[in-house]
N, C-alpha and C positions, 0 to 999 in steps of 0.2 A: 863407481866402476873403477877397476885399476887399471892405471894407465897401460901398464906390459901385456893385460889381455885383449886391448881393444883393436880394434879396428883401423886401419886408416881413415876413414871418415868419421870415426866415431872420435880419434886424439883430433882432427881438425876443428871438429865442434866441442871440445874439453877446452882447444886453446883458444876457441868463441869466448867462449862461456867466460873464461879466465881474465880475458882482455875486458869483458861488457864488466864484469864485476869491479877489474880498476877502474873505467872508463863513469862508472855508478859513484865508485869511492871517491873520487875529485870530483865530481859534480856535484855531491850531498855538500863537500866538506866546502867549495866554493861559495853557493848559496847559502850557506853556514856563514861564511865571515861575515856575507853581504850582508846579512842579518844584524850581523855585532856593528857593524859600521853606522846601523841606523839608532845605534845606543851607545850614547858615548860613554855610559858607565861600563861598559863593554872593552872599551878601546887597549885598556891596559895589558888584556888576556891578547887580542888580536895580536897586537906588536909583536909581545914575544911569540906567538904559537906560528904567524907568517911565515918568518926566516925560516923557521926549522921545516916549514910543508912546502917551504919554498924549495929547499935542501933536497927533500925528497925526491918532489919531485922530477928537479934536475939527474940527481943518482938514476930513478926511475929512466928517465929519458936515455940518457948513457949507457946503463944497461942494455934496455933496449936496442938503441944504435950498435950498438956491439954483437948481439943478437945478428941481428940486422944482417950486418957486414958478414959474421961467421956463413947465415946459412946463402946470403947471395954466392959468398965462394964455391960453398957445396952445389949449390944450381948450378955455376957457370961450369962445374967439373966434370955434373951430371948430363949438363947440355952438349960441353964437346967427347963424352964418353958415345951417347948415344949415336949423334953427328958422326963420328968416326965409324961407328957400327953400320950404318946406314948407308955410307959414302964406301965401306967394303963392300958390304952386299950387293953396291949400286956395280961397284969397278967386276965382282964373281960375275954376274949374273948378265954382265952385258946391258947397255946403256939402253940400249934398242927393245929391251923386255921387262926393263927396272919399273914398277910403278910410279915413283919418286922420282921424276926427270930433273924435278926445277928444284932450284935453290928454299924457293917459298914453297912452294910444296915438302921439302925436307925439313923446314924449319914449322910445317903447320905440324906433321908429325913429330915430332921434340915437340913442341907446347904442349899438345897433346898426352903427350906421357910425363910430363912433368906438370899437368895443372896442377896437383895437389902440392908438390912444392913451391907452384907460384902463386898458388892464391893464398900462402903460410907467409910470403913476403908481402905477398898486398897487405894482408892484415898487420903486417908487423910496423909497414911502413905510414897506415892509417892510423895506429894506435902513436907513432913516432909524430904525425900530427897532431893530433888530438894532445898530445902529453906539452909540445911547443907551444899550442894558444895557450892550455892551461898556464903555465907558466906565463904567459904574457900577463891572462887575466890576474892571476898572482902578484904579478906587478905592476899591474894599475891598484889591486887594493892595494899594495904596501904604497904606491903614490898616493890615495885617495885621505889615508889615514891624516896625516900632515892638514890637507883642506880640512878635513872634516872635524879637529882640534880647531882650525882658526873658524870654520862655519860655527861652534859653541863660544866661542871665545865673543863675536861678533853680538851671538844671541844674548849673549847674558851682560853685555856692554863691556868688556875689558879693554 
């Protein structure tokens, strides 16, 4: 499907989709290393192939946060655009006949009309986890590599 004829609901679950498929990509490539770890004829590929998915992934994450940041602006723009619209109609229409009396009541409608752009930051900001432990886990295997050279070393008596 192309993006430009779709739907709102239909580009929310494309940037599902988009996200589960990185969220796949570092999971395979992780339990991949873990693999090369338990062979130390393996070890030499590991080393170098790390750093550089380590790389990635950080870029990945950045991007991301950048991401991030941009469309929070655009909510907070669209939250006082609405807010304003809402707090006129309240001041035309007279306090006493406004549906929208209370403050939380104004702001349950704003949520309301922007879920779909905040359930675009919820995900953005679970994938901004998600991408953070990776990376940790990243760097327990780039720790682990080091032991697992002296665990052979041990084995074979050096």
């Amino acid at each position: 499907m192309n993006i430009e004829n779709a739907t709102p609901e239909q580009r929310i679950e494309m940037f599902r989709d988009c996200l589960s498929k990185r969220r796949t990509y570092w999971m395979e490539w992780v339990q991949e290393m873990n693999k090369c770890l338990k062979h130390f004829d393996k070890l030499d590929d590991l080393q170098t192939e790390v750093f550089s998915r380590r790389q990635e992934a950080v870029e990945e994450y950045h991007s991301m946060a950048f991401d991030l940041a941009k469309r929070a602006k655009i909510y907070n723009e669209k939250y006082a655009e609405v807010y304003n619209k809402i707090r006129l109609m309240k001041v035309a229409q007279g306090s006493a006949t406004f549906m929208y009396n209370t403050e939380k009541a104004i702001a349950a409608q704003i949520d309301a009309q922007l879920s779909q752009d905040k359930y675009i930051i919820d995900m953005v900001e679970s994938q901004l986890q998600y991408l953070d432990n990776t990376i940790k886990t990243i760097d327990g295997i780039i720790y682990a590599i080091p032991n697992r050279i002296k665990i052979e070393e041990i084995r074979i008596g050096r």
